[in-house]
Chimera marker file (.cmm) of the C-alpha trace (Angstrom):
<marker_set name="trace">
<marker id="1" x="-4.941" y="37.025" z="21.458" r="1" g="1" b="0" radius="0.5"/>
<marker id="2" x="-8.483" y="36.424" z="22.455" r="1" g="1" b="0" radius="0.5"/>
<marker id="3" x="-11.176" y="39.182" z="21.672" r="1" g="1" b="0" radius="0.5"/>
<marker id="4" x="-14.046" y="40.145" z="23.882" r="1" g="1" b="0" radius="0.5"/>
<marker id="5" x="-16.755" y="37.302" z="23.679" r="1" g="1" b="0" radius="0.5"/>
<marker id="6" x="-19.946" y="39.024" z="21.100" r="1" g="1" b="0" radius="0.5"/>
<marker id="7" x="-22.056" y="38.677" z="23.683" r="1" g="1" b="0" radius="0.5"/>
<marker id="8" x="-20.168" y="40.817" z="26.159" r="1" g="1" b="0" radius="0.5"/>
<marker id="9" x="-18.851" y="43.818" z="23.511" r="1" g="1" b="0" radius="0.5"/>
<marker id="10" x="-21.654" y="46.297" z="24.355" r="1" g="1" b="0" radius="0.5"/>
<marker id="11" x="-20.585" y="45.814" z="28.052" r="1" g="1" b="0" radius="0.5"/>
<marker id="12" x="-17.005" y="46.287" z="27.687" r="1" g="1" b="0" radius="0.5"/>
<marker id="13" x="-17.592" y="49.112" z="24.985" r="1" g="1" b="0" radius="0.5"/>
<marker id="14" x="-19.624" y="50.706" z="27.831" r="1" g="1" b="0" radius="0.5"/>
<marker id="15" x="-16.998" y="50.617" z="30.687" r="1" g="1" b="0" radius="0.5"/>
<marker id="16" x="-14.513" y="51.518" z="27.651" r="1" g="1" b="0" radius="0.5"/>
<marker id="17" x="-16.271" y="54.909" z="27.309" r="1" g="1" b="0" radius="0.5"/>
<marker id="18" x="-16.849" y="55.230" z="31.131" r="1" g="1" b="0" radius="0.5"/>
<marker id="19" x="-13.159" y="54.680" z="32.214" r="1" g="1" b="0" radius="0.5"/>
<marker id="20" x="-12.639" y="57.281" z="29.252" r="1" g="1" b="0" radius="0.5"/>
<marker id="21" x="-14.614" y="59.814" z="30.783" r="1" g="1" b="0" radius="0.5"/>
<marker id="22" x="-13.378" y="59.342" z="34.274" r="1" g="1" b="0" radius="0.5"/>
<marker id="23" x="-9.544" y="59.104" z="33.259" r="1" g="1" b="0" radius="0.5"/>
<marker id="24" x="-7.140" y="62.511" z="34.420" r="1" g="1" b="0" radius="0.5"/>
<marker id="25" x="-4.204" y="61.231" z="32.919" r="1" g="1" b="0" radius="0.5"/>
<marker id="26" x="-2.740" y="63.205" z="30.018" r="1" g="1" b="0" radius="0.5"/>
<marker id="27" x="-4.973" y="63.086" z="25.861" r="1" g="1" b="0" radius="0.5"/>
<marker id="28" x="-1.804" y="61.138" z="24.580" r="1" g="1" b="0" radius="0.5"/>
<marker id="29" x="-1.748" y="58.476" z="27.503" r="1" g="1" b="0" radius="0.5"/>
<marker id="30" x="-5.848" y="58.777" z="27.220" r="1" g="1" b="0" radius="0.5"/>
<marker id="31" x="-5.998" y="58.010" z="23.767" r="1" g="1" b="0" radius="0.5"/>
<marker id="32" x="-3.060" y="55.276" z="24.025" r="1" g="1" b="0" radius="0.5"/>
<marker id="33" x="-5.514" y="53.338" z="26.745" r="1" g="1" b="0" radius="0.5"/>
<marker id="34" x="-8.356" y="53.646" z="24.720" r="1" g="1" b="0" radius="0.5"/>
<marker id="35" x="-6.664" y="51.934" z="21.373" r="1" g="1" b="0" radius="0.5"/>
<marker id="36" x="-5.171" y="49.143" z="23.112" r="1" g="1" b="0" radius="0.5"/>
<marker id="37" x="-8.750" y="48.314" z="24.687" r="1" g="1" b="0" radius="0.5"/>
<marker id="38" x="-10.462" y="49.047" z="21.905" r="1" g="1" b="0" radius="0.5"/>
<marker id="39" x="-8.300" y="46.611" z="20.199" r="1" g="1" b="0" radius="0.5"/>
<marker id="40" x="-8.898" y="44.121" z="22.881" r="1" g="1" b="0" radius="0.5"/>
<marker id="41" x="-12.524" y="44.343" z="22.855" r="1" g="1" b="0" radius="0.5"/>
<marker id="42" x="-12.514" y="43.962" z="18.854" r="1" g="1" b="0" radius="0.5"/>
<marker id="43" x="-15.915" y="45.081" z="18.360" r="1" g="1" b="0" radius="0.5"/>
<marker id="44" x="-16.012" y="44.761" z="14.137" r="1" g="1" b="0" radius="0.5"/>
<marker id="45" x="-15.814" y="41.675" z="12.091" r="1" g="1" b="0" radius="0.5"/>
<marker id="46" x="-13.510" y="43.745" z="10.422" r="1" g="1" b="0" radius="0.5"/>
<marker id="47" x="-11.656" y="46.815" z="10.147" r="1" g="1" b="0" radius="0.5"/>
<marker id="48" x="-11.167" y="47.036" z="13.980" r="1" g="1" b="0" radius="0.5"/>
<marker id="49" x="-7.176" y="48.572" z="13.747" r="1" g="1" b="0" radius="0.5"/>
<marker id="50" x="-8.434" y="50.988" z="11.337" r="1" g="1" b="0" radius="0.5"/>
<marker id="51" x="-10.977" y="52.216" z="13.327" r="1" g="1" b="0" radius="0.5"/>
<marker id="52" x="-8.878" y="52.015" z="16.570" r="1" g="1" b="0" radius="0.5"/>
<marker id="53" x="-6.429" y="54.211" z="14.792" r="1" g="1" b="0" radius="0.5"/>
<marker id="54" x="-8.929" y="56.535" z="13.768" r="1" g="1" b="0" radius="0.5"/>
<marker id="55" x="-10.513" y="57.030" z="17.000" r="1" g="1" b="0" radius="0.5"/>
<marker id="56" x="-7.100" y="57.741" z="18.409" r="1" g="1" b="0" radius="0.5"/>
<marker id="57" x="-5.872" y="60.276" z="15.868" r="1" g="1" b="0" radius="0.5"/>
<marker id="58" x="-9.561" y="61.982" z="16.943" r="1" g="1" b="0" radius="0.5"/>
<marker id="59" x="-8.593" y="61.908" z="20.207" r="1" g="1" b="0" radius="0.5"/>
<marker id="60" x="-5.288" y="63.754" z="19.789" r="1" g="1" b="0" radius="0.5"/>
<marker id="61" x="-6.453" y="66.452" z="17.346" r="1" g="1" b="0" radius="0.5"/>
<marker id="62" x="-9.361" y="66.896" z="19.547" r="1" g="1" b="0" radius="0.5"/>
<marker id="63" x="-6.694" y="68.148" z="21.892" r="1" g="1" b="0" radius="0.5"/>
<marker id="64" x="-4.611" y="69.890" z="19.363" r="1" g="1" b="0" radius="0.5"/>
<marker id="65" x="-2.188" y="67.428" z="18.531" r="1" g="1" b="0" radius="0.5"/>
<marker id="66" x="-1.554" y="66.315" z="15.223" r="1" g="1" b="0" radius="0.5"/>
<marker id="67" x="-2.711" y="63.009" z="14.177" r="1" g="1" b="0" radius="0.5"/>
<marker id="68" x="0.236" y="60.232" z="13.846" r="1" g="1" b="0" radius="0.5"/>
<marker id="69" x="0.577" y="57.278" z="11.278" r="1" g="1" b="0" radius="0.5"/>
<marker id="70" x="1.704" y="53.947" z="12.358" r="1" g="1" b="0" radius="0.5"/>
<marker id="71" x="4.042" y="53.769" z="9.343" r="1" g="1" b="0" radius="0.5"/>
<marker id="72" x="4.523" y="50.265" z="7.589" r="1" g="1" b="0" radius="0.5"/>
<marker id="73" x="7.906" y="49.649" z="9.299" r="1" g="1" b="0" radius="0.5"/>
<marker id="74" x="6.972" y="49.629" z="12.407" r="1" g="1" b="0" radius="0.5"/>
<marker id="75" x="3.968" y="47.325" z="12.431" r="1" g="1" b="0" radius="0.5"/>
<marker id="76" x="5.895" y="44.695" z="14.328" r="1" g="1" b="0" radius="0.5"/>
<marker id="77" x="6.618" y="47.180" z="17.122" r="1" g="1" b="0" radius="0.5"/>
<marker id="78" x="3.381" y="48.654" z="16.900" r="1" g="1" b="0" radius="0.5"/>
<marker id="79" x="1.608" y="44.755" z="17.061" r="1" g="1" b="0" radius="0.5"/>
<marker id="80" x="4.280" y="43.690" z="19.895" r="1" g="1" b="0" radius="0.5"/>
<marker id="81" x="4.032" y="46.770" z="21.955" r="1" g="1" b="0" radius="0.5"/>
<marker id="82" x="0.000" y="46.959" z="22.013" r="1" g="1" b="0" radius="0.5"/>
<marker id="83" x="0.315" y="42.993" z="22.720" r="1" g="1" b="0" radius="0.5"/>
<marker id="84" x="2.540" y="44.158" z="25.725" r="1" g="1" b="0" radius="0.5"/>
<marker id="85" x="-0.536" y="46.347" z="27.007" r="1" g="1" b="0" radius="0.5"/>
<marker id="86" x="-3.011" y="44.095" z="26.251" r="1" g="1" b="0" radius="0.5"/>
<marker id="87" x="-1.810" y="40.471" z="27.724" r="1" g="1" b="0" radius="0.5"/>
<marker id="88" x="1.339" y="41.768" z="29.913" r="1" g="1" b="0" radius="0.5"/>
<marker id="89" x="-0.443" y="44.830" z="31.380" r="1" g="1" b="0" radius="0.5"/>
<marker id="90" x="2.699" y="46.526" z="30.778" r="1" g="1" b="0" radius="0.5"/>
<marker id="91" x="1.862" y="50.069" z="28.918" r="1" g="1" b="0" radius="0.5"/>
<marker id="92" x="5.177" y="51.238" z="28.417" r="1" g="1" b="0" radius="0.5"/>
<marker id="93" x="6.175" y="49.825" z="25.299" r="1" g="1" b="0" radius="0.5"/>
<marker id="94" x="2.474" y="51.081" z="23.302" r="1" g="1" b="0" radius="0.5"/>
<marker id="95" x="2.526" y="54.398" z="25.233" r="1" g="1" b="0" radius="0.5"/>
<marker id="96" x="6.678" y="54.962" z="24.237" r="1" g="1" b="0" radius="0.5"/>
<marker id="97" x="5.987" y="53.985" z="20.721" r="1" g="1" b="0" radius="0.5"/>
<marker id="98" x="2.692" y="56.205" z="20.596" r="1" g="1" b="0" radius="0.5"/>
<marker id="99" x="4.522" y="59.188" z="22.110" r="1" g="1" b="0" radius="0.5"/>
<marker id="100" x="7.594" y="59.269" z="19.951" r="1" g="1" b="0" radius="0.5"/>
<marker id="101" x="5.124" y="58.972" z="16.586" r="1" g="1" b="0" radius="0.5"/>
<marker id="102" x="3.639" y="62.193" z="18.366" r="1" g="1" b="0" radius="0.5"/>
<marker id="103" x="7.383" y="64.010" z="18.415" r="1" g="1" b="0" radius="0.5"/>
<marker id="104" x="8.220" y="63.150" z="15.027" r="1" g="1" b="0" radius="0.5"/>
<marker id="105" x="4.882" y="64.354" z="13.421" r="1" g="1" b="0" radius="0.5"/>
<marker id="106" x="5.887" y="67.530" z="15.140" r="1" g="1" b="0" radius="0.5"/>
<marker id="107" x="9.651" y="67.718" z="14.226" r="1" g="1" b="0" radius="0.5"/>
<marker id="108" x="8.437" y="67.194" z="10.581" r="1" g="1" b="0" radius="0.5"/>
<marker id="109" x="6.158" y="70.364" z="11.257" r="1" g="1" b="0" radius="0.5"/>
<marker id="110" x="8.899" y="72.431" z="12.947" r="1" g="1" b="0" radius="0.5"/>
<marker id="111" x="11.220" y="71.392" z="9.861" r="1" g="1" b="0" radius="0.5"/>
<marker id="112" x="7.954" y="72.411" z="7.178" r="1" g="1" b="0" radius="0.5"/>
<marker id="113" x="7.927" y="75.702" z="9.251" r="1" g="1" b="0" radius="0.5"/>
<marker id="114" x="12.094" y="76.190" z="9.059" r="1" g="1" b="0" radius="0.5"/>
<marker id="115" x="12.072" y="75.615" z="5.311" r="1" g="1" b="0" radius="0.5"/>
<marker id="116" x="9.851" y="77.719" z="4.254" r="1" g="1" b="0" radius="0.5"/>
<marker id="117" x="10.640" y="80.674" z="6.620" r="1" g="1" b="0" radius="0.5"/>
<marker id="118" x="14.356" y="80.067" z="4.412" r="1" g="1" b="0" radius="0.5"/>
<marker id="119" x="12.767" y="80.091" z="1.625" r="1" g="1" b="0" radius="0.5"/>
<marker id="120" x="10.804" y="83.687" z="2.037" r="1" g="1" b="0" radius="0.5"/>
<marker id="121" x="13.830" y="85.332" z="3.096" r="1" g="1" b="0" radius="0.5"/>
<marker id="122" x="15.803" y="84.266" z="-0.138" r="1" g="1" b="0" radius="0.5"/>
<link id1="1" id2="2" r="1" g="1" b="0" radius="0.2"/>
<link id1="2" id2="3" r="1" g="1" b="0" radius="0.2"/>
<link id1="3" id2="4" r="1" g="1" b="0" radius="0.2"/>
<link id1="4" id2="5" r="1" g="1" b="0" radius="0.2"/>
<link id1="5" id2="6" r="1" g="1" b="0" radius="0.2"/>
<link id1="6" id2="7" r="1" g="1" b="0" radius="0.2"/>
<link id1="7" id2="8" r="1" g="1" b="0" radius="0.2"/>
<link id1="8" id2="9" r="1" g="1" b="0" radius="0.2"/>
<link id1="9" id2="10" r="1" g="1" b="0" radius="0.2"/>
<link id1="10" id2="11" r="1" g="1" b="0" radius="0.2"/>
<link id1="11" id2="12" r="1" g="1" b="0" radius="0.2"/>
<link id1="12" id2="13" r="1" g="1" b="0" radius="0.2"/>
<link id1="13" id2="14" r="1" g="1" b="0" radius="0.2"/>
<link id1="14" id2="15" r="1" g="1" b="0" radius="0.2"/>
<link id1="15" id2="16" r="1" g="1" b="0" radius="0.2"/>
<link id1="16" id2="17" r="1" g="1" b="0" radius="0.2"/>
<link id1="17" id2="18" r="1" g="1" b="0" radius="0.2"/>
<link id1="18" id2="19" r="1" g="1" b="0" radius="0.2"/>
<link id1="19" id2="20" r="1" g="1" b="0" radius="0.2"/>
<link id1="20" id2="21" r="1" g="1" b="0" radius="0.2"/>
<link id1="21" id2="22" r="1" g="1" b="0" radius="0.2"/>
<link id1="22" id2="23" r="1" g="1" b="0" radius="0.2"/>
<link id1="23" id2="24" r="1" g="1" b="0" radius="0.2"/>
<link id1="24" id2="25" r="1" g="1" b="0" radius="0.2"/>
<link id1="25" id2="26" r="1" g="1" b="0" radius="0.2"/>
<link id1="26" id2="27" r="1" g="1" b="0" radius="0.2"/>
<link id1="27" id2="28" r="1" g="1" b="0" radius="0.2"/>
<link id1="28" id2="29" r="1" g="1" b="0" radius="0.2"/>
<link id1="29" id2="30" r="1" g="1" b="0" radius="0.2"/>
<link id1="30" id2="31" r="1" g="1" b="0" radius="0.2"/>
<link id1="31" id2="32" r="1" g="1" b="0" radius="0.2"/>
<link id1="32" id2="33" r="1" g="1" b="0" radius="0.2"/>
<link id1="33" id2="34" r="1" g="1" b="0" radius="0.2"/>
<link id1="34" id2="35" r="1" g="1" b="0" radius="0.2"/>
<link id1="35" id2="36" r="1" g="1" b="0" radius="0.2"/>
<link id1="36" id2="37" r="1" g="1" b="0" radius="0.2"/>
<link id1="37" id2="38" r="1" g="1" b="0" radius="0.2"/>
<link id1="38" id2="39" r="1" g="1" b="0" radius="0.2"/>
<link id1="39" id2="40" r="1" g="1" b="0" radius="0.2"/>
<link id1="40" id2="41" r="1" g="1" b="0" radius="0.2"/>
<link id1="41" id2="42" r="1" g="1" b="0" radius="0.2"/>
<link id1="42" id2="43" r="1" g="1" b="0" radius="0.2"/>
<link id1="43" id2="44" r="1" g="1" b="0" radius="0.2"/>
<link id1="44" id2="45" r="1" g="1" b="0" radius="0.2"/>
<link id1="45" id2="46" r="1" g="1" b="0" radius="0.2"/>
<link id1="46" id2="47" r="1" g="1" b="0" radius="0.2"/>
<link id1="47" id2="48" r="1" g="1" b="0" radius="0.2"/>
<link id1="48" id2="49" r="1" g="1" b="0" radius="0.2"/>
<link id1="49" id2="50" r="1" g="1" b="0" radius="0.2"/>
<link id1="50" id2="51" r="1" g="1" b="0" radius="0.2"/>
<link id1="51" id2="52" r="1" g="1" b="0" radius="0.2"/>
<link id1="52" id2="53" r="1" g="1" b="0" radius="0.2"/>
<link id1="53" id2="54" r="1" g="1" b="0" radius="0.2"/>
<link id1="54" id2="55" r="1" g="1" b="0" radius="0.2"/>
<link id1="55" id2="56" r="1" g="1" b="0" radius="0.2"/>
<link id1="56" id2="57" r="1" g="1" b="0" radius="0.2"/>
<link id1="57" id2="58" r="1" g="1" b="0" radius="0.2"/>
<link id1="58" id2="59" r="1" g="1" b="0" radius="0.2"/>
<link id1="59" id2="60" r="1" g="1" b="0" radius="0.2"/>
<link id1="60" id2="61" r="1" g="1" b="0" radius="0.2"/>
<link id1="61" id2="62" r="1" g="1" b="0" radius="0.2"/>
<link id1="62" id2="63" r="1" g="1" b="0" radius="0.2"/>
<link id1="63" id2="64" r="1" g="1" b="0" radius="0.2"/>
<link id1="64" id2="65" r="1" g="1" b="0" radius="0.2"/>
<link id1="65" id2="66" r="1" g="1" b="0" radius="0.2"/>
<link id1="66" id2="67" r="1" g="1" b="0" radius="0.2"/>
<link id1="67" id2="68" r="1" g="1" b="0" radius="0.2"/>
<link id1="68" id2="69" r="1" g="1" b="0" radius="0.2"/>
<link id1="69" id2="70" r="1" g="1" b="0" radius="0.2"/>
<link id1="70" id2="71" r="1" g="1" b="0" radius="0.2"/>
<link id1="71" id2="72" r="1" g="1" b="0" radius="0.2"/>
<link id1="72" id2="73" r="1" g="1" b="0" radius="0.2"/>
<link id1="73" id2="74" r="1" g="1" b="0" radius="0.2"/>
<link id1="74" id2="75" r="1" g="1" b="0" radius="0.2"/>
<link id1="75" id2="76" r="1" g="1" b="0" radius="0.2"/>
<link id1="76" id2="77" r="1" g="1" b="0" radius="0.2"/>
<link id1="77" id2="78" r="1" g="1" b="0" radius="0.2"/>
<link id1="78" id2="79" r="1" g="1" b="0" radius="0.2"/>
<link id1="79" id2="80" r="1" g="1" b="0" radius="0.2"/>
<link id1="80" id2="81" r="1" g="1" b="0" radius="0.2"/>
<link id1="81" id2="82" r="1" g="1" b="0" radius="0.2"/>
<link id1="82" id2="83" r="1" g="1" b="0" radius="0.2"/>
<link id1="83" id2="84" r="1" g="1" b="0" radius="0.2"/>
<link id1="84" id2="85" r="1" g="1" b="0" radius="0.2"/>
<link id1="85" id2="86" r="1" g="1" b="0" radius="0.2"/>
<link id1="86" id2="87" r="1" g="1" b="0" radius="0.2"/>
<link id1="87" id2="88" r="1" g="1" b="0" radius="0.2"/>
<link id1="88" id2="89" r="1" g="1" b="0" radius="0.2"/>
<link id1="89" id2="90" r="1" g="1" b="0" radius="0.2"/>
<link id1="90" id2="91" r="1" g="1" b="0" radius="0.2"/>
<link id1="91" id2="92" r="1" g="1" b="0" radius="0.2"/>
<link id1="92" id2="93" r="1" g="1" b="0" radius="0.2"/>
<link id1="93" id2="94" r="1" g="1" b="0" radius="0.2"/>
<link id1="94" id2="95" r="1" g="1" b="0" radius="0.2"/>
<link id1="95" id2="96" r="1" g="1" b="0" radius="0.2"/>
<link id1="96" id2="97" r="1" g="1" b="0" radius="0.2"/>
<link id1="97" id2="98" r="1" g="1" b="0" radius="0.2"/>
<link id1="98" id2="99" r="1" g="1" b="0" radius="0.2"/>
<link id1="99" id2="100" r="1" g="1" b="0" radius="0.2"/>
<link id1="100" id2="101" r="1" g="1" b="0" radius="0.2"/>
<link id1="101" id2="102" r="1" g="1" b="0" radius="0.2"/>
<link id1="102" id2="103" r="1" g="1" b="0" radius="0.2"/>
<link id1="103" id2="104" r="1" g="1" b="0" radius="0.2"/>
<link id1="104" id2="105" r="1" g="1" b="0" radius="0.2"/>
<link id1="105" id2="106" r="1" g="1" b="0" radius="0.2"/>
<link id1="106" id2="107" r="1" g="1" b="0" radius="0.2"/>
<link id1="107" id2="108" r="1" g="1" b="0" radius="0.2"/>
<link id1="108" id2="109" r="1" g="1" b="0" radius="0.2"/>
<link id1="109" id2="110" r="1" g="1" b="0" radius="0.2"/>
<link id1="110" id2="111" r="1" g="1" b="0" radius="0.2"/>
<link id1="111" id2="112" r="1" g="1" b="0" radius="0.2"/>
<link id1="112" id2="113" r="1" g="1" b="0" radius="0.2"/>
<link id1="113" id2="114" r="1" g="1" b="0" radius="0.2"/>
<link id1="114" id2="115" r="1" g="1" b="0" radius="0.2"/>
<link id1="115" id2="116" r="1" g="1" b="0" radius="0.2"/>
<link id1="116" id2="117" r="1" g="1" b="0" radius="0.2"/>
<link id1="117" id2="118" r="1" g="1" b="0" radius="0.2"/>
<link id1="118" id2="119" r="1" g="1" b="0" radius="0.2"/>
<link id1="119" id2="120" r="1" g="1" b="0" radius="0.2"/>
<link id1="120" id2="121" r="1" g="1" b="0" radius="0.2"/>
<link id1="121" id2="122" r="1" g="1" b="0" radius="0.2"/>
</marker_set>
């Protein structure tokens, strides 16, 4: 996939941040948008994903969500859905995969919670 050209990344980082600001739609879908272009854009020599995921986790638990991993087996999905946004335009696929990642971090919390409410009443 082809990055931003160098000499265009503080002008696409700029309209990155401005569509950001101007955006109503909900943090998750917010913070979805902003990964895949931030991806696109590719700012770093290296360490771009990282980052990307970084900044999106941020997002989220800026609005109280908790932050999600993109475990190691799905890093195809993960590479094929955000390739979906990025070249298709279609934002299902990223925003899907992003969204159930959010669910599970909070059935694992709900479980936590279950467990050891169990264990104080033993």
């Amino acid at each position: 996939m082809k990055t931003a050209d160098p000499l265009e990344i503080r002008d696409d980082m700029d309209l990155l941040f401005r569509r950001l600001d101007e955006s109503e739609v909900a943090v998750p879908l917010k913070a979805a948008g902003f990964h895949a272009m931030f991806e696109n854009i590719h700012p770093f020599a290296d360490g771009n994903g990282r980052t990307g995921r970084q900044v999106l986790n941020l997002m989220l638990m800026e609005d109280g969500y908790r932050s999600v991993a993109i475990k190691y087996d799905v890093g195809r999905t993960y590479g094929k859905s955000l390739e979906a946004w990025q070249v298709g335009s279609d934002p299902v696929p990223f925003a899907s995969s992003l969204l159930a990642s959010l669910e599970d971090e909070q059935q694992q919390v709900i479980m936590m919670i279950t467990e050891m409410r169990g264990a104080a009443r033993a």
